[in-house]
C-alpha positions in Angstrom: 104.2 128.8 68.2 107.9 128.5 69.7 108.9 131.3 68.3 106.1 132.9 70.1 107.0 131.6 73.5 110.8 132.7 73.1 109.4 136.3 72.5 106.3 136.0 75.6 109.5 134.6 77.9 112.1 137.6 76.5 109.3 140.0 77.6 108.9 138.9 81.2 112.5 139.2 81.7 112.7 142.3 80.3 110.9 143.1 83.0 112.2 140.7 86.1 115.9 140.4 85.4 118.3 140.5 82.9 120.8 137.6 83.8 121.6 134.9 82.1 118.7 131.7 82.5 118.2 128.6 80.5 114.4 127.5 80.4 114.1 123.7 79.6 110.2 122.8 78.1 109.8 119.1 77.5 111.9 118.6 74.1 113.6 121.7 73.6 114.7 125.2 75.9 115.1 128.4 75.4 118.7 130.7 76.6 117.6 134.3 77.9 120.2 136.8 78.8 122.0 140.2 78.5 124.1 141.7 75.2 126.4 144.6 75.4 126.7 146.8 72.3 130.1 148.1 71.7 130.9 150.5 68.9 127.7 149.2 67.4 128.8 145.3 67.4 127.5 142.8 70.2 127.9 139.2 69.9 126.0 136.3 71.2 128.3 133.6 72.2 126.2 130.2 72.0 126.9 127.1 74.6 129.7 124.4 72.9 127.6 121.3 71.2 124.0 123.2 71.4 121.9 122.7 68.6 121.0 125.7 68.0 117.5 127.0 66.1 118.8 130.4 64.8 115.3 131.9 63.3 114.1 131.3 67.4 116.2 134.4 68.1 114.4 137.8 69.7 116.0 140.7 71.1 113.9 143.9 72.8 115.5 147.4 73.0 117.9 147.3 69.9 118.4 150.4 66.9 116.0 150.2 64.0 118.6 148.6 60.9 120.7 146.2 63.0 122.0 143.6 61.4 122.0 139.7 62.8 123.9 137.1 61.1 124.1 133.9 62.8 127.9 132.2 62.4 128.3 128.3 63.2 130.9 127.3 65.1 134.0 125.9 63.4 134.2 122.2 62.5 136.4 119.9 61.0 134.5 120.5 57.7 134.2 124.1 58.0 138.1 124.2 58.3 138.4 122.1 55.1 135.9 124.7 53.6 137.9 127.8 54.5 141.0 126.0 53.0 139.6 124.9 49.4 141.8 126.4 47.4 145.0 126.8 50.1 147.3 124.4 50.7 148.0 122.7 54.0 150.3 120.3 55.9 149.5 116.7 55.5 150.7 114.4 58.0 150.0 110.7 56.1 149.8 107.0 58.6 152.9 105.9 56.7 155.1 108.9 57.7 155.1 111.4 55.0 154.6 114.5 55.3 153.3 116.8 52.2 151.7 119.8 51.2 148.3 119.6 49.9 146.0 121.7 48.1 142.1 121.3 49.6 139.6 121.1 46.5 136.5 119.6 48.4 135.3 119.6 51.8 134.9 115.6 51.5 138.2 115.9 51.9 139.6 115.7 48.3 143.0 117.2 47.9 145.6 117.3 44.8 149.4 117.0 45.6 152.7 118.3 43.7 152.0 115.9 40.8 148.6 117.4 39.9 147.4 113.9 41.6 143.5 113.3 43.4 143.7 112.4 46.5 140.1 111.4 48.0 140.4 111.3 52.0 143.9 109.6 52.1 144.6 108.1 55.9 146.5 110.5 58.0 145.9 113.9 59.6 145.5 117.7 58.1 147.4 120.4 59.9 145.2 123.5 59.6 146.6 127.3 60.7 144.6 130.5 62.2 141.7 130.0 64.3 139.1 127.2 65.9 136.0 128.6 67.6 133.2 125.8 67.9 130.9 128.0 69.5 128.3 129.5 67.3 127.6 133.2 67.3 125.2 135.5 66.8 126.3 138.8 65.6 124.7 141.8 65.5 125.8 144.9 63.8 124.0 148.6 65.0 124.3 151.9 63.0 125.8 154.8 64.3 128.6 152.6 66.6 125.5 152.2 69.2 126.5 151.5 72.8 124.2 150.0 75.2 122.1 147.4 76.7 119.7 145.0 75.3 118.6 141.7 76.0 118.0 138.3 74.1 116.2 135.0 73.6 116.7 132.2 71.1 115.6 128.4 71.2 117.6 125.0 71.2 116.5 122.2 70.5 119.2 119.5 73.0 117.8 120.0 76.2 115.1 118.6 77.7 113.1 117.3 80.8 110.8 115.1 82.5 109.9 113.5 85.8 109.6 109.5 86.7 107.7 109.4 89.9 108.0 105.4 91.8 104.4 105.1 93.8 104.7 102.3 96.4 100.9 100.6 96.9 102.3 99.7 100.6 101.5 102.9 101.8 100.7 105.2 98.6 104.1 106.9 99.0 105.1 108.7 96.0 108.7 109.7 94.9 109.4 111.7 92.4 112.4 112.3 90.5 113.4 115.7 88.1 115.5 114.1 85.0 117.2 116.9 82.7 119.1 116.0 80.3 121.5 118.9 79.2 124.2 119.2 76.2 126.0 121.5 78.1 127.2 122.2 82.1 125.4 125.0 83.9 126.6 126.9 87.2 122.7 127.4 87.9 120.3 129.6 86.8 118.1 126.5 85.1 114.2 126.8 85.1 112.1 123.5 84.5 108.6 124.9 82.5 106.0 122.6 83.0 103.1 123.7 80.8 100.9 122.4 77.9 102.2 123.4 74.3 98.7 122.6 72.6 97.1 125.6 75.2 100.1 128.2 74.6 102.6 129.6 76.7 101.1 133.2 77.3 103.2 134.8 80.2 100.8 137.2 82.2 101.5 138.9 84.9 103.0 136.3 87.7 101.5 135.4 91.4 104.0 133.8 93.8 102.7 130.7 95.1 104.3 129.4 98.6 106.7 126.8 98.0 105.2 122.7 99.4 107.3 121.9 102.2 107.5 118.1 100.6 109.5 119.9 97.5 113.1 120.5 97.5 112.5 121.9 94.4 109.1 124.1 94.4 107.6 126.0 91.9 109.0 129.3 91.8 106.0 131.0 90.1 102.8 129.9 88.4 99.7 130.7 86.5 96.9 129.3 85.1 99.1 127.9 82.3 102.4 127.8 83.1 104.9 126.4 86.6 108.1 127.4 86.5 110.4 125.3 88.7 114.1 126.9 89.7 117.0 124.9 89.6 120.2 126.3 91.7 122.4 123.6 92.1 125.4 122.8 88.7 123.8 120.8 86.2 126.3 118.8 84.3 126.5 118.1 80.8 124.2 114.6 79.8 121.5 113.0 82.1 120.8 115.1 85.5 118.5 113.4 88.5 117.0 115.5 90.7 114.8 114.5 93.7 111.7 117.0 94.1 109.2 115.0 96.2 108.5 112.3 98.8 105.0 112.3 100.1 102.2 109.9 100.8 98.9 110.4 98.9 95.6 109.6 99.6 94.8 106.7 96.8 93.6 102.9 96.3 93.7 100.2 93.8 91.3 98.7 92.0 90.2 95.6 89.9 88.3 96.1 87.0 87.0 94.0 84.9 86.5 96.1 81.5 84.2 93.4 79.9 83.7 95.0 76.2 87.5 94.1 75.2 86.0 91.4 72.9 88.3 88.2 74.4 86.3 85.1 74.2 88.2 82.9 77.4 89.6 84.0 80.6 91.7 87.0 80.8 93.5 88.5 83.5 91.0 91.9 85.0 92.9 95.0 85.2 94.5 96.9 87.9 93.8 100.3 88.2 95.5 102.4 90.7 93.9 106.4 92.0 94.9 109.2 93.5 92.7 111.2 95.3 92.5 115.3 95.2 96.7 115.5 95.0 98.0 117.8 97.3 100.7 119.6 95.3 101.3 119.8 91.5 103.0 117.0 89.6 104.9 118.1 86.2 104.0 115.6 83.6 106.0 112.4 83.7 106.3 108.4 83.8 104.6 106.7 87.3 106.3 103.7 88.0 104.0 101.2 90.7 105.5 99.2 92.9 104.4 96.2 95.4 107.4 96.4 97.9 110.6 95.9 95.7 108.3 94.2 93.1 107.7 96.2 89.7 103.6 96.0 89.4 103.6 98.4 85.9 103.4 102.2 84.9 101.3 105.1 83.5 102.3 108.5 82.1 100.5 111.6 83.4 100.2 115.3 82.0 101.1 118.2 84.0 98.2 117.8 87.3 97.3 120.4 88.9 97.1 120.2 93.2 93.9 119.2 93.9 92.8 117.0 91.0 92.5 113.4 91.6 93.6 111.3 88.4 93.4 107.2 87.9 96.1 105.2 86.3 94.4 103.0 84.4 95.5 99.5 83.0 98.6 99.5 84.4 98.6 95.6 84.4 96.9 92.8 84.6 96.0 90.5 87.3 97.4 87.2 87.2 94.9 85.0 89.8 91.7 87.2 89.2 90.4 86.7 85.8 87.2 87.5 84.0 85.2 86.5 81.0 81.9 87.7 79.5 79.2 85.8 77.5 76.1 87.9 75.7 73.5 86.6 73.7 70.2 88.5 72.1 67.4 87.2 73.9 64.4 89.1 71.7 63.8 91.3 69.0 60.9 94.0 68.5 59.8 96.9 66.3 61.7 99.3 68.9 64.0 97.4 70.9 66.5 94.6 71.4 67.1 93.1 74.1 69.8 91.2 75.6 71.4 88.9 78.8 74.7 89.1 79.7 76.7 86.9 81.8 80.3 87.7 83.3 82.3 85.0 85.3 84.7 86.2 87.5 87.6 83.9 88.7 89.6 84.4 92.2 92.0 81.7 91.8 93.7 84.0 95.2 93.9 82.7 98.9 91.5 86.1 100.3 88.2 87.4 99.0 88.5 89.8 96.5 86.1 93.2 95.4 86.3 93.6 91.5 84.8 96.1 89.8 82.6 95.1 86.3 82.8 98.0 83.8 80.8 97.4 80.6 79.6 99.6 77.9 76.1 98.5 76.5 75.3 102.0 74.8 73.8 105.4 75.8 70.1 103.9 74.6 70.1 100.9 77.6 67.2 100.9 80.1 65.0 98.1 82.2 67.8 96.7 83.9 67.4 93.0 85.4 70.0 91.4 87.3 70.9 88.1 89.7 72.3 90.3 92.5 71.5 92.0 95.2 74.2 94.8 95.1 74.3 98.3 93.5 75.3 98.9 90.1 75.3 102.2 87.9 74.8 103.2 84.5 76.0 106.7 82.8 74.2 107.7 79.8 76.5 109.8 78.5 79.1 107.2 78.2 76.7 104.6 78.0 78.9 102.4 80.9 77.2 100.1 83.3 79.3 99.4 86.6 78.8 97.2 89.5 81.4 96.1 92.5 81.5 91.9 92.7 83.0 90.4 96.0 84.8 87.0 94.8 85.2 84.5 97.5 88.7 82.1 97.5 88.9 79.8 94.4 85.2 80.2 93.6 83.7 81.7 90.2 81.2 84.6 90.6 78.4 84.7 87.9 76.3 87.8 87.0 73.9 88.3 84.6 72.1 91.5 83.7 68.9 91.7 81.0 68.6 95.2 79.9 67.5 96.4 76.3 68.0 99.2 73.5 65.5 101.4 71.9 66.7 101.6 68.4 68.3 104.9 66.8 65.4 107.2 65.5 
């Protein structure tokens, strides 16, 4: 699939541009750019300490029977590997100095007296020359000049976001983290897409940058925001703010009774966002209570407009809940059952906590001890109701319902 989205990306800049621009996807990027043939050799010089995936590479626009060979850059082993056989200067800890002939790459070298020597303590002196860049090279018939253009994956860079919500006033931060192996002048573009739906490139629409962003999505689709990055990135762990807005959202307690726990347990808080106003590349969401850490939730790439809820993110301390059920009868079609759930405000204000339940998709003739609302989805077979707990004071409810057997 990769190898397909380094082609799809090649092909749209083909098109657009032809300088050089790093695209960073969550786990891995891809280096687009421009190649000049010269007397029918051109050579792709790849970034110091980039782990490079070689059999990502595409080109567009080059002669039918070039030739690409992909060189590593030079390393202290591939120095020892050019030498096997040669003899170099050896510079030992003691003080010696001697020449030695290279039979392994380990090292392993034999001296004057026809002696093994298996990586002795000292330094090598090696002669000619040190590239640690990697290269593609490709070879044209004919001595081809020209133009083409290129794409190939690595596998070192990455990105993500790690957004801080405050539940004071729903104001949400949100930070751009890239982590890079090597230093950029610019031309970086975040992807924030879905790799299990594909990267297909159509044709682009421009979408009108968010005046919250300082960094705005410089094109988008259906599958795909594309997020440009003009400042200097330097090599290793990059922070760049995007966003500061307030959102529309609330939190919630919910008691999800079917977790099975026979004694008190603390309900769970659940914090939502409602219909969010521009699009939030996939990430961590830190919540906070004033400087207090409350918990966190990772999201997927959300479109503007969508409202999510964070769910679990942790668990009250002074609002507990517990649930009792016992089978109250048994016919040829049905059995039916009374549960009981206790809720616990052990808090100095009255509380609203939500009871979320699932009794099955085959529940009907519901009873219960309260007055309030309460809802039941078939599909999913949950029942719901809101509770308000008063200070210090245990809530009961019970509900009677039954369930028609499976045909």
């Amino acid at each position: 699939m990769r190898k397909g989205i380094t082609f799809a990306i090649l092909i749209f800049l083909a098109v657009v541009s032809f300088s050089e621009q790093l695209y960073i996807f969550n786990g891995f990027s891809i280096l687009t750019g421009e190649l000049t043939f010269e007397g029918g050799v051109a050579v792709i010089e790849v970034p110091f300490g980039v782990q490079v995936s070689p059999e990502t590479l595409s080109v567009l626009d080059v002669p039918k029977s070039t030739v690409i060979n992909f060189i590593p850059g030079d390393s202290v082993q591939s120095l020892y590997e050019k030498s096997i056989g040669k003899e170099i200067k050896y510079f030992f800890d003691d003080g010696r100095v001697e020449m030695l002939e290279v039979i392994s790459s380990f090292p392993v070298f034999r001296n004057s007296y026809g002696e093994i020597l298996v990586n002795p303590k000292g330094s090598p002196v090696f002669t000619g020359e040190f590239n640690p860049n990697g290269q593609f090279l490709l070879t044209a018939p004919d001595s081809f000049n020209g133009r083409s253009s290129f794409a190939y994956q690595m596998r070192n860079n990455s990105w993500t976001v790690k957004y801080s919500l405050s539940l004071e006033d729903f104001m949400i931060t949100g930070l751009m983290v890239v982590y890079l192996e090597f230093d950029t002048e610019g031309n970086v573009t975040l992807v924030s897409s879905n790799p299990s739906y594909g990267y297909a490139m159509r044709e682009m629409a421009a979408k009108a940058a968010n005046e919250s962003y300082s960094v705005s999505p410089a094109t988008s689709d259906a599958e795909t925001r594309l997020y440009d990055i003009s400042v200097p990135l330097k090599r290793g762990t990059n922070h760049i703010a995007f966003l500061c807005e307030v959102f529309a959202g609330k939190k919630r307690l919910v008691f999800r009774a079917n977790r099975g726990e026979s004694g008190f347990s603390g309900v769970d808080i659940d914090v939502s966002l409602d219909e969010v106003p521009i699009d939030l590349p996939s990430g961590n969401i830190e919540i906070w209570s004033g400087s207090v850490y409350i918990g966190s939730a990772g999201i997927g790439n959300i479109a503007a407009g969508e409202s999510i809820t964070l769910q679990s993110i942790a668990r009250s301390i002074e609002i507990t809940g517990r649930r009792s059920s016992v089978t109250t009868k048994v016919d040829s079609s049905h059995r039916y059952y009374k549960n009981t759930y206790y809720l616990r405000n052990l808090s100095e204000e009255t509380i609203d906590v939500e009871i979320e339940d699932y009794l099955g998709q085959n529940a009907d003739q519901f009873l219960t001890n309260f007055g309030g609302r309460f809802e039941y989805v078939k599909e999913s077979g949950i029942w719901s109701a809101t509770i308000s707990v008063k200070p210090n004071e245990t809530a009961e409810v019970e509900i009677e319902y039954r369930i028609r057997y499976a045909n």
